[in-house]
N, C-alpha and C positions, 0 to 999 in steps of 0.2 A: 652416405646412406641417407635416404628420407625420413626422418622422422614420422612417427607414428601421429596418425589425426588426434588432436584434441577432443577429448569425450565433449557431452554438454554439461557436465559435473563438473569436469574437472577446468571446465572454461569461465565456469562460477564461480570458483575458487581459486584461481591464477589471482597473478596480484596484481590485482587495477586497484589505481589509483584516484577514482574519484566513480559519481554517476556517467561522466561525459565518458570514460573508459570502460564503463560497462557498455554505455549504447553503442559506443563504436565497435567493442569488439562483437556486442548480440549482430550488429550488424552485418559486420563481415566477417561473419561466421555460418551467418545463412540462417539466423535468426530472423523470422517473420515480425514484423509489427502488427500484434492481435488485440489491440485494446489503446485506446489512450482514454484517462482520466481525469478529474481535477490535478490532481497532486504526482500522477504516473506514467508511466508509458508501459504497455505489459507486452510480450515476447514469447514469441510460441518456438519450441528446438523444431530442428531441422524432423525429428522423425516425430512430429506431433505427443509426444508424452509430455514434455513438464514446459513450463512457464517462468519467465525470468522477470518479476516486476523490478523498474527502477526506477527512484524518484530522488529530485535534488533535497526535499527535504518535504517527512509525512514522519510526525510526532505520534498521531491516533494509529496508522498502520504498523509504527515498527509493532507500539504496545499491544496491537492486535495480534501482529504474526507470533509475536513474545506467547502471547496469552492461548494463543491454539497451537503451539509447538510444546507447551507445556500441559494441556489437557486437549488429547486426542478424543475427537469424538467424529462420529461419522458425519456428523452436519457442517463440521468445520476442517476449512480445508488443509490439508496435509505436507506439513510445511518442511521443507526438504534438506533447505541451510538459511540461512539468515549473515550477513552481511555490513558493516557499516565501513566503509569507505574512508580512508585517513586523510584524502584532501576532501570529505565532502560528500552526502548523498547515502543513499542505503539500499539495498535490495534484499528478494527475495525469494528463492529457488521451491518450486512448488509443483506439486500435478497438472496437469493442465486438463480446465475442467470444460465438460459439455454446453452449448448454452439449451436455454430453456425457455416456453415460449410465457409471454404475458401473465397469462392466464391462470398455466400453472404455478410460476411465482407468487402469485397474488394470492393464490387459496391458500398455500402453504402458508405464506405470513400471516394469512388473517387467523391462522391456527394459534399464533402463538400467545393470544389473546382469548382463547376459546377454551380446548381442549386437546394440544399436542399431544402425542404420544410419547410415550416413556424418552427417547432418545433426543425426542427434540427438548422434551423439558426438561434435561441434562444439560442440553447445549445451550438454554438460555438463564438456564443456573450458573452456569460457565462464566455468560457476559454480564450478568448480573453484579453475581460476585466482584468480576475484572472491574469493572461499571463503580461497586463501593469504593474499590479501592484504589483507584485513581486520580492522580496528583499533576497530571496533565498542566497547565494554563490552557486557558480557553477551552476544556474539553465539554464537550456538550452530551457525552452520552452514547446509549445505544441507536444503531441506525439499522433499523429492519425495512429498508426500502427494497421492494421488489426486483427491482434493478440489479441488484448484487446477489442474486441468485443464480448460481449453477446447479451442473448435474455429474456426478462421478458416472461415466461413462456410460451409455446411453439408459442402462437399467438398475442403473446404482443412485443411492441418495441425494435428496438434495442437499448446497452445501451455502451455507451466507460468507459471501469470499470477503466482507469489508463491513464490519458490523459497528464500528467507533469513529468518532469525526473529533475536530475543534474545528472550532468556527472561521473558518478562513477569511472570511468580509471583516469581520472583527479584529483580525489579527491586522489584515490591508491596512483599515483607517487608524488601526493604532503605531503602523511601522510609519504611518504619513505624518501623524498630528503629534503622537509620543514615542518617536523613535528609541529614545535610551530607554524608556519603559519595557518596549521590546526585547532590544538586544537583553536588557537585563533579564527578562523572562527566557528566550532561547539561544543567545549568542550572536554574536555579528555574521561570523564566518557561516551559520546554519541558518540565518535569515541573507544572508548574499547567496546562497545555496536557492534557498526560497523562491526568492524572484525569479527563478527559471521554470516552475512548476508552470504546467501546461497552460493550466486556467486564469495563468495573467498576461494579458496582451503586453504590447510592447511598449506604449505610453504610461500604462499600470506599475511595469517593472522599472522604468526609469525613474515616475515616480517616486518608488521604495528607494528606491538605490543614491538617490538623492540624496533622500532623508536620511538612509543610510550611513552615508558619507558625512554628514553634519554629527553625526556622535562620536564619542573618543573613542 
């Protein structure tokens, strides 16, 4: 007898093994490649509803996704399952949102500095808060850049999909110049995770891995 298709849920939560067994199985599973980022690669299901971000290692996102699965609000995005991978990596199972043009990103953030309306000035009491009370290394804060602006479905809210960062450049020339400094701030095994994130070329990543290698 044929076994029944794997949901996209339930393809979320099967047990992989690391970020590299997520992308293979988004892959071949008929998982689109919708986005790549600094720190990600994002995944659209076969029937357009949700999103499967995967990254070898994003400190600021888990504590983001952490922080919007624990205060729902309509400007932030609606976070589905959350994820951390036993050899490595993390994801994040979500709606999958509309995008949105320039223009109208740009107005809305510049609201947030103005006169938001009730819901939005919820949601940035939200990161604010999340913002005090973070213990991060290297965290730099909230990130209201335009660019991370969606839209729940073409006449539904907008929603800030990545609103926290640490300083990646910073984190680079410290894994190069003070590597045990590093590992002691996030681990060996989640900075060799590291070096796979999209936004380090391949001399970058050898680099690290080096340095890497030269600590206990």
């Amino acid at each position: 007898m044929t076994p029944p298709p794997v949901s996209s849920r339930d393809l979320f939560w099967s047990g992989l093994g690391s970020w590299r067994d997520a992308k293979r199985s988004a892959e071949q599973s008929g998982w689109s490649l919708i986005g790549t980022g600094d720190w990600a690669w994002v995944y659209g299901s076969p029937d357009d509803r949700l999103a499967w971000r995967i990254t070898p290692f994003d400190p600021a996102y888990d504590y983001f996704s952490g922080v919007c699965q624990k205060n729902p609000n309509p400007h932030l995005p609606h976070i589905i399952g959350r994820r951390h991978y036993p050899n490595g990596g993390s994801a994040v199972l979500m709606e999958r949102l509309d995008e949105v043009s320039e223009g109208v990103a740009t107005k809305w953030v510049a609201t947030f500095d103005q006169q938001p309306d009730a819901t939005t000035a919820a949601m940035l009491q939200i990161l604010t808060t999340a913002v005090e009370e973070c213990a991060l290394p290297l965290f730099m804060g909230l990130d209201t850049n335009a660019g991370n602006v969606r839209r729940q479905a073409p006449d539904g809210p907008l929603v800030l999909i990545d609103a926290f960062w640490i300083n990646g450049r910073a984190l680079f020339d410290m894994v190069v110049t003070e590597p045990q400094q590093a590992v002691d701030l996030f681990g060996l095994r989640e900075l060799r995770n590291w070096t796979h994130i999209p936004a380090i070329d391949p001399a970058g990543a050898a680099r690290a891995v080096k340095a890497l290698n030269e600590t206990r």
